[in-house]
N, C-alpha and C positions, 0 to 999 in steps of 0.2 A: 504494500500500500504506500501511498506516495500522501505526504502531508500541504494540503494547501490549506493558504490564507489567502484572505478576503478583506476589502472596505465594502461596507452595503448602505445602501442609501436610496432613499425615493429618487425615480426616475428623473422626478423634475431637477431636483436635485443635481443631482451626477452628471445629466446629459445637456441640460440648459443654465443653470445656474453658474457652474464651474466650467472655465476653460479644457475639461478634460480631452477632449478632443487633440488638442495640442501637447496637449502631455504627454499622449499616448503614442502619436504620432514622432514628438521629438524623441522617446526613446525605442520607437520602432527603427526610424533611421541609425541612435544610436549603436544598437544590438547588431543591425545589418553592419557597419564600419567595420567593428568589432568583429564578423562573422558568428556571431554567437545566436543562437537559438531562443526565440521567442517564447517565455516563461510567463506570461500574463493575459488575460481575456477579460473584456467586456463583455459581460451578458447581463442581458434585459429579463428581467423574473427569473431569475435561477431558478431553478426549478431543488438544487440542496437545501434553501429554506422551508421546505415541504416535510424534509425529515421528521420524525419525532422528537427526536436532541434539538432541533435546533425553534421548536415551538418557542418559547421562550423571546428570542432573537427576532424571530419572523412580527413577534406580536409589538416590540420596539419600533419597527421600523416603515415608514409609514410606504402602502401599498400604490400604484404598482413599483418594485424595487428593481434596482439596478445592482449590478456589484464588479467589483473589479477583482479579479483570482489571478490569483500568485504561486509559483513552487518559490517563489525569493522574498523570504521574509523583512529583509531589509526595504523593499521595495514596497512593499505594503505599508510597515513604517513608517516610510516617508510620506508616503500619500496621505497618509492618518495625519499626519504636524502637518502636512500642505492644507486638506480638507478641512480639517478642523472637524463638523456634524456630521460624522459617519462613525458606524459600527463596526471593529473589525472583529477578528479571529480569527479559528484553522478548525478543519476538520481533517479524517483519513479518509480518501476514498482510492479506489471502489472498493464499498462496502456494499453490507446488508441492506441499508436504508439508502445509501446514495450509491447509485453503480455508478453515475456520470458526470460527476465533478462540474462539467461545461456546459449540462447541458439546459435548456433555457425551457421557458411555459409559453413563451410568445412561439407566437406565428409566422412571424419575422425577427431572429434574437440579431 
């Protein structure tokens, strides 16, 4: 099992509020320089907040939710001191409850 963490935050939030778009994209270019391999996803309603564990978390944050997932703990971190209003954490998947770490509730993630 592989450990990821997350910043989760209302849609509006994450995608209109905050310049993330640019964040993401500056160290998308970053990573390619680098030749290093892409460790982070945008997805729109995760569908991991569904878990049983993570009822709790799911009830914090106000609905429809965005999140940004990490295998680079440092990198969530930072997004947390950048963001400021988001919820982070880690979970293991593929589990029991989560087989799909990535994958989303929307229709278009």
């Amino acid at each position: 099992m592989q450990t990821y963490y997350y910043v989760l935050a209302s849609q509006h939030f994450l995608m209109e509020e905050e310049p993330i778009a640019e964040v993401l994209k500056e160290r998308t270019r970053n990573y390619h320089e680098q030749e290093k391999a892409i460790d982070f996803w945008l997805i729109k309603q995760p569908a991991f907040i569904e878990a049983p564990e993570m009822k709790d978390i799911k009830a914090k944050c106000p609905q429809p939710a965005a999140a940004i997932i990490s295998t680079n703990k440092q990198f969530i971190t930072w997004l947390q001191l950048r963001l400021e209003y988001v919820i982070t954490g880690e979970f293991l998947a593929p589990s029991e409850t989560i087989s799909n770490p990535l994958e989303s509730l929307s229709a278009v993630a």
